[in-house]
C-alpha positions as CSV (number, residue, x, y, z in Angstrom):
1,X,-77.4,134.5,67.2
2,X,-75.1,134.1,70.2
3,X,-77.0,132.7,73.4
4,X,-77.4,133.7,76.5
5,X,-75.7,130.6,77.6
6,X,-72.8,130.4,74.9
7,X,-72.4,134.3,76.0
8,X,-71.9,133.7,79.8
9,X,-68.9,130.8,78.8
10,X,-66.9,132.6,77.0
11,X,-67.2,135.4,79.5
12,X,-66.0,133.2,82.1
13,X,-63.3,131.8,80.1
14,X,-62.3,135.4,79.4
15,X,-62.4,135.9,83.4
16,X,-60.1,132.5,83.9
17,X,-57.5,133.5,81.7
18,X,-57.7,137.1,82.6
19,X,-56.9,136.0,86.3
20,X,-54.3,133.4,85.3
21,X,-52.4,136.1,83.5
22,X,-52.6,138.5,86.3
23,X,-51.0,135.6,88.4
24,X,-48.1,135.1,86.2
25,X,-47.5,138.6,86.4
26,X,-47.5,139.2,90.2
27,X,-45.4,135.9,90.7
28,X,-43.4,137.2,87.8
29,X,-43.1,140.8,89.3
30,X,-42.5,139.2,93.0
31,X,-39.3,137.0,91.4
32,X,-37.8,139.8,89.8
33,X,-38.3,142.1,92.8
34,X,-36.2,139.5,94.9
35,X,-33.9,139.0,92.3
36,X,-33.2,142.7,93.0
37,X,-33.2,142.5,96.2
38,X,-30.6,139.8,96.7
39,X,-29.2,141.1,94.0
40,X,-28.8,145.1,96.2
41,X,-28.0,142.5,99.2
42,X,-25.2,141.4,97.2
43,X,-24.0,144.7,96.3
44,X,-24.1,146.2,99.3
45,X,-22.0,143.1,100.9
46,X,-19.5,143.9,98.4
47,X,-19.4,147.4,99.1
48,X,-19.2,146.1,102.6
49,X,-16.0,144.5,102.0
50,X,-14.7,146.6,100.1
51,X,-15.4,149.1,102.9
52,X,-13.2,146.7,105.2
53,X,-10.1,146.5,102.8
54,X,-10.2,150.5,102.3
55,X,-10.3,150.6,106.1
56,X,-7.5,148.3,106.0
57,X,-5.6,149.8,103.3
58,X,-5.8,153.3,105.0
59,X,-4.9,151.8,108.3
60,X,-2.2,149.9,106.4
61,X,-1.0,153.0,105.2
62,X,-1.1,154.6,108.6
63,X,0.8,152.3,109.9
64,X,3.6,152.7,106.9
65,X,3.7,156.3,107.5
66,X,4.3,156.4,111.1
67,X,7.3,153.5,110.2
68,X,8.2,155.8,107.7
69,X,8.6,158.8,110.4
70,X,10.0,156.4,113.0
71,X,13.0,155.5,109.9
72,X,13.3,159.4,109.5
73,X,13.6,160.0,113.1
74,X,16.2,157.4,113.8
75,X,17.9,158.0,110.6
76,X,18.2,161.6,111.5
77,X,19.4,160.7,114.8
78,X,22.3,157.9,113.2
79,X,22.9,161.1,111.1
80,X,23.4,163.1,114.1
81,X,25.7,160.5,115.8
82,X,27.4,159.8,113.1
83,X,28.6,163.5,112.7
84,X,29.2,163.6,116.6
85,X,31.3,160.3,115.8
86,X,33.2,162.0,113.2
87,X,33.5,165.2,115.0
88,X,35.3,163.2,118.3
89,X,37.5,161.4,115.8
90,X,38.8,164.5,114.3
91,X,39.1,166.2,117.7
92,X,41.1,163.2,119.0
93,X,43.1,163.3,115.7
94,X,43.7,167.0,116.6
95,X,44.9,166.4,120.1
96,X,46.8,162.9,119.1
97,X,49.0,165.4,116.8
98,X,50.0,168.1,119.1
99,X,52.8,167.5,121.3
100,X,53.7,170.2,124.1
101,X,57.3,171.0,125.0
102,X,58.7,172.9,127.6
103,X,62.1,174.6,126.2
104,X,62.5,177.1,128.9
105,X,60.9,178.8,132.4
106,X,62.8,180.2,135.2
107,X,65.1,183.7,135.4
108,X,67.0,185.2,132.9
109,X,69.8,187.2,134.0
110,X,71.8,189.7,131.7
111,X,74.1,191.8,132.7
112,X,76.4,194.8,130.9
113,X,75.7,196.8,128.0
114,X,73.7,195.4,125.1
115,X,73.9,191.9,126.9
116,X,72.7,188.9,125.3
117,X,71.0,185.4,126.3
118,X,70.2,182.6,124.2
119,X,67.8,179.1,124.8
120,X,68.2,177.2,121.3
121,X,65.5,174.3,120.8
122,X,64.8,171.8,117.5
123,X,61.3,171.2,115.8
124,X,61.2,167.5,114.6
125,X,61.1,167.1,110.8
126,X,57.9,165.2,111.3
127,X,55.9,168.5,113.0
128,X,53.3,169.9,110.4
129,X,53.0,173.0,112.4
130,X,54.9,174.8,115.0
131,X,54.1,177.0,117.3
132,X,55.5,179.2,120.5
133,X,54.0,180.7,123.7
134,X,56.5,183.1,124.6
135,X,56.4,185.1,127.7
136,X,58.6,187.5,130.2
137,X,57.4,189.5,132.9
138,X,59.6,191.6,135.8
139,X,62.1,193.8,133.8
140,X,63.2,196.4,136.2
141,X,61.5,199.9,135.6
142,X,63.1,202.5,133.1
143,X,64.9,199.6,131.1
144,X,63.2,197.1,128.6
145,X,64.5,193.9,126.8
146,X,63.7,192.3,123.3
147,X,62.9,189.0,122.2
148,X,64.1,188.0,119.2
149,X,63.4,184.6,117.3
150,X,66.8,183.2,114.9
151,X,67.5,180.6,112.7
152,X,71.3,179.6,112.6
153,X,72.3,182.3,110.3
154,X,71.2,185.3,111.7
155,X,72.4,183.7,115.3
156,X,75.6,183.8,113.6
157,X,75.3,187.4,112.6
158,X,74.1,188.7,115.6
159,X,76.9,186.7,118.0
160,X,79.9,187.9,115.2
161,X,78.6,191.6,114.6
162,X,79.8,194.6,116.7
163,X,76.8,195.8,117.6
164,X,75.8,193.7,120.7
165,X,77.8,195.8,123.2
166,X,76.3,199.3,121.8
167,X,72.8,197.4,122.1
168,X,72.4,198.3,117.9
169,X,70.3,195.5,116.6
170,X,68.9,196.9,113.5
171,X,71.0,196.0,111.0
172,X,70.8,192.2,112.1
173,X,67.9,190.4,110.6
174,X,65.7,188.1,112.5
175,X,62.5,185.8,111.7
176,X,60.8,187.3,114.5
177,X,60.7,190.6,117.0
178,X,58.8,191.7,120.0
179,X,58.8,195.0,121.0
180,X,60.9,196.3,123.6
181,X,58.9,196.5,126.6
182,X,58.9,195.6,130.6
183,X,56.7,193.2,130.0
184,X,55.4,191.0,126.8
185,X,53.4,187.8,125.7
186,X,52.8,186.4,122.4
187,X,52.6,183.4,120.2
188,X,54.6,182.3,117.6
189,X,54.6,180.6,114.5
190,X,58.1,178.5,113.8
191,X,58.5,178.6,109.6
192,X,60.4,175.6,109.5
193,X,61.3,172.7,111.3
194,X,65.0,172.3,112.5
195,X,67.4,174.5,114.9
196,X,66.1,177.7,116.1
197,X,67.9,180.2,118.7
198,X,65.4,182.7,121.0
199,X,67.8,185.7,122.1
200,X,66.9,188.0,124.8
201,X,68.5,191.1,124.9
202,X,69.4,194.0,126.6
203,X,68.7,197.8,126.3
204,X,72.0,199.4,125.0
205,X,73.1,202.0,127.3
206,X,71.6,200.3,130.4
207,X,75.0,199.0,132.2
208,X,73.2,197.3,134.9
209,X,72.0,194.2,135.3
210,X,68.7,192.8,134.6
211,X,66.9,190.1,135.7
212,X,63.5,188.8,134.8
213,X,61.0,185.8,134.8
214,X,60.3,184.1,131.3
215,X,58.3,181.0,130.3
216,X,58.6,179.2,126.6
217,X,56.5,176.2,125.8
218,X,56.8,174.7,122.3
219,X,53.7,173.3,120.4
220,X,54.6,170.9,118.0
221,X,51.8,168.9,115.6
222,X,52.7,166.1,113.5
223,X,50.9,165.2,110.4
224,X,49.9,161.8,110.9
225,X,46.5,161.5,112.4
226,X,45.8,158.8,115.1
227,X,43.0,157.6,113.2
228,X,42.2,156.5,109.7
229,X,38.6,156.7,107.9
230,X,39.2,153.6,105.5
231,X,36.4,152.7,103.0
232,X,35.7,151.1,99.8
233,X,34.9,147.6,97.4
234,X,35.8,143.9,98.3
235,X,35.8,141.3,95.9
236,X,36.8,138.2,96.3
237,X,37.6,135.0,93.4
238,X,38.8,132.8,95.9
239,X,35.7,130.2,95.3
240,X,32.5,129.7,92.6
241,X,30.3,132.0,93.3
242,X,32.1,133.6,96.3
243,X,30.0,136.9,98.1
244,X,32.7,138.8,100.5
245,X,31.1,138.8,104.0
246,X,33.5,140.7,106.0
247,X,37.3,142.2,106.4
248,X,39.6,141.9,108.7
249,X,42.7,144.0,109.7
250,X,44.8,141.8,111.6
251,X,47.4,143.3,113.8
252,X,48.8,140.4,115.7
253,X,51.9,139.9,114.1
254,X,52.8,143.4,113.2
255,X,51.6,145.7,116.7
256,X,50.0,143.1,119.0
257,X,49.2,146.2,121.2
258,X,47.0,147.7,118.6
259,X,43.5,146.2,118.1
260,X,41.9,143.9,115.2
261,X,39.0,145.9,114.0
262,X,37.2,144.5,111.2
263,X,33.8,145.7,108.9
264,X,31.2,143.8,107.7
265,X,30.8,143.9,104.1
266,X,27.3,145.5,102.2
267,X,26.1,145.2,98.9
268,X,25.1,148.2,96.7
269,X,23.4,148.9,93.3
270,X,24.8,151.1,91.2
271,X,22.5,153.4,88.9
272,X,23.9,151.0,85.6
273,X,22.8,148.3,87.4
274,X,25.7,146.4,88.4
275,X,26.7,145.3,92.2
276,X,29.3,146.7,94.8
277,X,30.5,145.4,98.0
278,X,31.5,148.2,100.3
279,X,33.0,148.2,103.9
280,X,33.9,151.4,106.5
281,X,35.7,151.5,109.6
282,X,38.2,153.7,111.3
283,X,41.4,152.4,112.0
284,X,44.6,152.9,113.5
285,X,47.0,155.3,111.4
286,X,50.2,154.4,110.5
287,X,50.2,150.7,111.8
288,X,50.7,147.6,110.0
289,X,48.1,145.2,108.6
290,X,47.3,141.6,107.3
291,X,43.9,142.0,105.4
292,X,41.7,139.1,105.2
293,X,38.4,138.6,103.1
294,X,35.6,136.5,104.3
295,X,33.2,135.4,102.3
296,X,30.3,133.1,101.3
297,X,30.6,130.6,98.3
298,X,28.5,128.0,96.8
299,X,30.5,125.4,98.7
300,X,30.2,127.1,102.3
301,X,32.5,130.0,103.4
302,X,35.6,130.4,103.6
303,X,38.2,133.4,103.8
304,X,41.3,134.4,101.6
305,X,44.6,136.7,101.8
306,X,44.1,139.9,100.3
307,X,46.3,140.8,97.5
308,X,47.6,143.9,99.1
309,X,49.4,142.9,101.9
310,X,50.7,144.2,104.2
311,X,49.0,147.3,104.8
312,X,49.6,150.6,106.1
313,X,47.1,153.4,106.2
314,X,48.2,157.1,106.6
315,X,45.9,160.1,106.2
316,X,42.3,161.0,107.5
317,X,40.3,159.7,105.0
318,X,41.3,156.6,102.7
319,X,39.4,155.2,99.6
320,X,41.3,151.6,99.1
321,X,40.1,148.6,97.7
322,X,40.4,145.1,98.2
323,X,40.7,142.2,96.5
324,X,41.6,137.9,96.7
């Protein structure tokens, strides 16, 4: 039979390792539980941080956009000042062409029946467009006078017909009419450059004398512009490796009076991936260049003659390019 006394040891053994166990597990269960812990601490650090770089990402990207708007705005406004720029140019080319003339203002005095009085004047060859601003004013009440517009032939006509003294004009042609009247205004367009005759006439019938005001400018445009959008490529095999930098439009042997003006010279990539150098400036029309290339090489820089030389721009808007 067990004994009391071999009972009561084994229960206390039972007891000791009973309590030993339980201490392993609470020490156990208190590691893990900071294990955790640090392990949430480290977690929420990280979450921390990455808390930071999405604050800075987002205030990154604040930052971008409101670049972004500024480049909008002030590409809008280079837009905007560009088409002003464009819009003076083309307004200065406009006046540059038109040249005002005066051909004739004062009194015209015509006396007897179907009297006649002619004011000749020549648009150059170079005029585009020509135009008149005819006027007379003051012809006495109950008679009128006509204007009439000739070219050399139907001045000839009209001075060898016998129908100036009877005043009967119809059968002579002319490029242009006014009414009769007391009193008349127009403008009008000259078809061709050359010698034209104006011819005022008298009323047939009307032996008096008449005597009136009249005022004739002539508006002449040429078809030159005085300045030249020029654009396009440089390239340059003047060195190894050579990059164009710049062009220049010398005018000091040609027109010393006109100005250099030059362009600095950008790259651009094309969609097929290959590499452009493009330049843009206005110049003068219809003056005389030496074009120049500078550029950058593996050596240093340097500059070189361009083939085409000399140069002369005419028109609004030129595409050339340039190459030494």
């Amino acid at each position: 039979m067990i004994t009391a006394a071999v009972y009561k040891a084994a229960l206390v053994s039972l007891l000791i390792v009973t309590g030993a166990s339980a201490s392993g597990i609470t020490y156990y269960s208190q590691q893990r539980m900071s294990d955790l812990n640090n392990h949430i601490s480290n977690l929420n650090d990280q979450v921390s941080r990455e808390n930071v770089q999405v604050n800075n990402v987002t205030d990154q990207a604040a930052r971008l956009s409101d670049q972004i708007r500024n480049l909008q705005a002030s590409n809008a406004q280079l837009n905007q000042q560009a088409q002003q720029l464009q819009a003076e140019v083309a307004q200065l080319n406009s006046l540059a062409q038109k040249q005002v003339t005066l051909i004739s203002e004062g009194q015209i005095l015509l006396v007897g029946n179907g009297a006649v009085a002619y004011v000749n004047f020549t648009v150059p060859s170079n005029g585009a467009i020509a135009t008149l601003n005819v006027s007379f004013t003051g012809v006495e009440f109950g008679v009128t006078t006509r204007l009439s517009l000739l070219n050399p032939t139907q001045y000839y006509l009209l001075r060898t017909c016998n129908c100036v003294y009877y005043g009967n004009y119809s059968g002579i042609p002319t490029t242009w009419s006014s009414p009769w009247a007391h009193s008349y205004k127009a403008q009008v367009g000259i078809p061709a450059p050359g010698l034209w005759i104006l011819a005022f006439q008298k009323e047939s019938g009307t032996g008096s004398s008449q005597n009136f005001n009249e005022d004739i400018v002539l508006i002449t445009g040429t078809a030159s512009p005085l300045l030249t959008f020029l654009h396009g490529s440089v390239s340059s095999s003047a060195s190894s490796g050579s990059v164009p930098t710049g062009i220049v439009f010398d005018t000091s042997y040609w027109n010393p009076e006109v100005p250099t003006p030059s362009s600095v010279v950008e790259n651009q990539n094309l969609q097929n991936g290959s590499v452009v150098y493009h330049y843009q400036l206005y110049i003068v029309s219809g003056k005389t260049y030496t074009v120049s290339i500078y550029y950058r090489a593996t050596n240093g820089y340097g500059f070189c003659s361009s083939r085409l030389n000399p140069f002369v721009p005419t028109g609004a808007d030129i595409e050339q390019d340039f190459t030494c």
